[in-house]
LUMFI-503077 format. One line per 10 residues: number of its first residue (from 0); their letters; for each residue x, y, z of N, C-alpha, C. Coordinates in Angstrom, 2 decimals. Atoms other than C-alpha are relative to their C-alpha. Layout:
<sites>
NUM) a) X,Y,Z,X,Y,Z,X,Y,Z ~ ...
</sites>
This chain:
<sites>
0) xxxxxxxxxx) 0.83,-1.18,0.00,0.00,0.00,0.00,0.87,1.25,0.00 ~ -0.65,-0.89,-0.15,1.00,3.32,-0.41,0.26,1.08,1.05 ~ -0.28,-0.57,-1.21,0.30,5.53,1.95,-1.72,-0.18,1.53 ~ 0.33,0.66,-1.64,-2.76,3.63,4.27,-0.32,0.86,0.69 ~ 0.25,-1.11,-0.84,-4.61,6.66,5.60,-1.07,-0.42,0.42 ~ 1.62,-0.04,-0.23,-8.45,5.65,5.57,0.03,-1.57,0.63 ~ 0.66,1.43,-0.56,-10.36,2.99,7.82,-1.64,-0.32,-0.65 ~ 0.95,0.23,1.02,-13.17,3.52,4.95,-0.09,1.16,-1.12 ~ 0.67,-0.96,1.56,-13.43,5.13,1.40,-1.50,-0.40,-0.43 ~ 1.46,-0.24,0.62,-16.61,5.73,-0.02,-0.11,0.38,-1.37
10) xxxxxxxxxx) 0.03,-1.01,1.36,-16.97,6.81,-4.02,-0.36,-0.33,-1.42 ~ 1.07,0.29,1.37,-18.87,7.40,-6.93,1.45,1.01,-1.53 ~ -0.61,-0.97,1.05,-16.17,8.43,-9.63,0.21,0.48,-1.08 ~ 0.82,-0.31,1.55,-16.63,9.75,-13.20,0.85,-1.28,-0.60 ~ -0.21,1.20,0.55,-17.15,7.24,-15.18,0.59,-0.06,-1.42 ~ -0.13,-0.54,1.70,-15.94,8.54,-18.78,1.59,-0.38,0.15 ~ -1.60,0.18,0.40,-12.46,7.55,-20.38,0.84,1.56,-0.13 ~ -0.81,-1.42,0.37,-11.93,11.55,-20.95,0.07,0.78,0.90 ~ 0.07,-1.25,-0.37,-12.87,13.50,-18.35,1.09,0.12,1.01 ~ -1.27,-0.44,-0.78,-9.82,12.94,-15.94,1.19,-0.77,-0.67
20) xxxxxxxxxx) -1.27,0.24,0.39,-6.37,13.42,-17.64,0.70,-1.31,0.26 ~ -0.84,1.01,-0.21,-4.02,10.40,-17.74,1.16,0.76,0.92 ~ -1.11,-0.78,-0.73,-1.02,12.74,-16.58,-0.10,0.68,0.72 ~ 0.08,-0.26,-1.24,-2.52,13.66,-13.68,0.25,-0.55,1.09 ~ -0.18,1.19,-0.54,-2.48,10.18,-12.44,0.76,-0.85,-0.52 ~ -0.20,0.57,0.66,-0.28,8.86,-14.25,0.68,-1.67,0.36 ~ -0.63,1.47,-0.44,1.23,5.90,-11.86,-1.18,-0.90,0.18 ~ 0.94,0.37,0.03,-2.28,4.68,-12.00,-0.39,-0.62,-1.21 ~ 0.07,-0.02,1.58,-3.03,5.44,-15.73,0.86,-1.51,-0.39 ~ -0.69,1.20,1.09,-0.24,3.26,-16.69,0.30,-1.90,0.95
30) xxxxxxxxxx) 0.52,1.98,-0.77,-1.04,0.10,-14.16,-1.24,-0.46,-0.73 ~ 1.13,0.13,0.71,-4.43,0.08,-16.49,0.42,-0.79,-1.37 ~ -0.47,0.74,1.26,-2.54,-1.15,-19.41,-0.30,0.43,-1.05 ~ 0.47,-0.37,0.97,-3.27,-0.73,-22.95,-1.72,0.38,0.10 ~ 1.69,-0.51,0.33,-6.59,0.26,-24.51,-0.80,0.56,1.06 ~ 0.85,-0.70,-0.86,-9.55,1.66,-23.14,0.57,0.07,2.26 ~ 0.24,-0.69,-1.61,-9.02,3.57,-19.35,-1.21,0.75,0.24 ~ 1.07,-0.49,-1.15,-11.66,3.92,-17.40,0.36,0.86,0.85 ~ -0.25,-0.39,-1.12,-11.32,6.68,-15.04,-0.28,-0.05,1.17 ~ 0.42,0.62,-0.99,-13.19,5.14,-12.69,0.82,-1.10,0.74
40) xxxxxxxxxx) -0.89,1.12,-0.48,-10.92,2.62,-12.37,1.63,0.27,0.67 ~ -0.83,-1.07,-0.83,-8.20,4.96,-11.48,-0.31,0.12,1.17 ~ 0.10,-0.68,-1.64,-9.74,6.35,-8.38,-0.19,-1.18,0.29 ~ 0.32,0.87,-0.86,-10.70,2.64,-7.39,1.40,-0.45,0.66 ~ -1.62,0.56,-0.39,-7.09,1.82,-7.27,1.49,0.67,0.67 ~ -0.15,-0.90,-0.87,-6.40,4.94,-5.80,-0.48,-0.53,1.77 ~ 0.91,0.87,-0.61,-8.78,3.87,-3.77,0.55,-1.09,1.56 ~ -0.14,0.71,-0.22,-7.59,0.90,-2.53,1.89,0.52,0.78 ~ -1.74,-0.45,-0.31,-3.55,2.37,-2.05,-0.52,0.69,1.32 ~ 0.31,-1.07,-1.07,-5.36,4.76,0.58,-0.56,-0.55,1.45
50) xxxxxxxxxx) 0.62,1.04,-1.01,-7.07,1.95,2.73,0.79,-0.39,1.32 ~ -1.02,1.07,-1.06,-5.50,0.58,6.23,-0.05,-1.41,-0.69 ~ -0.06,1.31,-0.21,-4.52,-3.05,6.41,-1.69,-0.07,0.44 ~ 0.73,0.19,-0.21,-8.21,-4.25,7.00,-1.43,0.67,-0.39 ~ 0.94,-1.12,-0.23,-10.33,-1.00,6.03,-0.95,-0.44,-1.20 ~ 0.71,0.49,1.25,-13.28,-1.16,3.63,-0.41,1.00,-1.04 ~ -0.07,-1.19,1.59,-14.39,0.53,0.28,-1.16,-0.37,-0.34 ~ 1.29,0.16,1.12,-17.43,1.12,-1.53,-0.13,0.55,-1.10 ~ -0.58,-0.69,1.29,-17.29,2.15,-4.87,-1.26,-0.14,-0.87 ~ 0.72,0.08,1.43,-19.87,2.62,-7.76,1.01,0.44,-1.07
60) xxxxxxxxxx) -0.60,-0.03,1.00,-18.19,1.68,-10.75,-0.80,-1.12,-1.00 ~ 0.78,0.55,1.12,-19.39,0.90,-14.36,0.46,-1.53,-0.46 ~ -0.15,1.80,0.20,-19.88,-2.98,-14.68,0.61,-0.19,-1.29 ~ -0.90,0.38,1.18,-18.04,-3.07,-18.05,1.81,0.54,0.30 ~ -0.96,-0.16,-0.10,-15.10,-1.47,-16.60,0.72,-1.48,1.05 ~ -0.15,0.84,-0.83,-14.72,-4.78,-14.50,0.37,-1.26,-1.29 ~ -0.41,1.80,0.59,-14.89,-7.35,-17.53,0.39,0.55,-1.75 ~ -0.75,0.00,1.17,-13.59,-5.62,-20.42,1.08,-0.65,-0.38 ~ -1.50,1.22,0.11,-10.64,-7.75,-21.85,1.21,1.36,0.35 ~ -0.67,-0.87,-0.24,-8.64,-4.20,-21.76,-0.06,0.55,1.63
70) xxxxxxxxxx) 0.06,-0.16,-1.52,-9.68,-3.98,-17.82,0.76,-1.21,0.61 ~ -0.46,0.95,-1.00,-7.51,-7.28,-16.91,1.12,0.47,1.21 ~ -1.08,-0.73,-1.40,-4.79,-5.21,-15.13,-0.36,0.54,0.83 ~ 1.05,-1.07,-1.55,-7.45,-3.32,-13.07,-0.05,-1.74,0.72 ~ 0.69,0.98,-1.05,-8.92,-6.96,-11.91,1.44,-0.92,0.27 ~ -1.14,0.03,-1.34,-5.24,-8.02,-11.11,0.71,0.45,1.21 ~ -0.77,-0.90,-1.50,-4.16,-4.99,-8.97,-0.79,-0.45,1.02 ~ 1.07,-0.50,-1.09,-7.81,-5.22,-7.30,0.04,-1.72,0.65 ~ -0.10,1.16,-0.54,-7.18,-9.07,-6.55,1.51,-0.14,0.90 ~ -1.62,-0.02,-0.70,-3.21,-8.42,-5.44,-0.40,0.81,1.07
80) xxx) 0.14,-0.90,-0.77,-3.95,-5.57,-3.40,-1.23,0.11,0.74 ~ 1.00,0.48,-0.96,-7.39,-5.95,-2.29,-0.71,-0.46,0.55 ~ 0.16,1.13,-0.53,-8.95,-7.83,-0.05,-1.41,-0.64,0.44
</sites>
């Protein structure tokens, strides 16, 4: 984890491939892998870096960003890292 602040996130985050920059986030951006980024999938994995050991998360995120073939590096971080 990175820096392990929260004992719960909460978040609804835009769901569009455009509306938040890649090079804002970019150590995020490029754990997403090729093709389509979700920016939703960004803040989840944000998200998740921000959590204690044990803490929990709720997230609304768009059910295709979960099983796109271009989302497999999201559903590895979110299986390595969370729990």
């Amino acid at each position: 984890m990175i820096n392990a602040n929260f004992n719960y996130v909460i978040g609804n985050p835009p769901y569009s491939t455009s509306i938040v920059k890649e090079d804002l986030h970019p150590e995020y951006f490029s754990k997403l892998g090729r093709g389509v980024k979700h920016s939703a999938l960004a803040f989840f994995m944000k998200a998740i870096d921000n959590l204690q050991d044990g803490g929990s998360m709720v997230y609304i995120i768009p059910s295709n960003g979960m099983c796109l073939y271009d989302s497999s590096s999201f559903r590895k971080y979110v299986n390595r890292y969370g729990s």
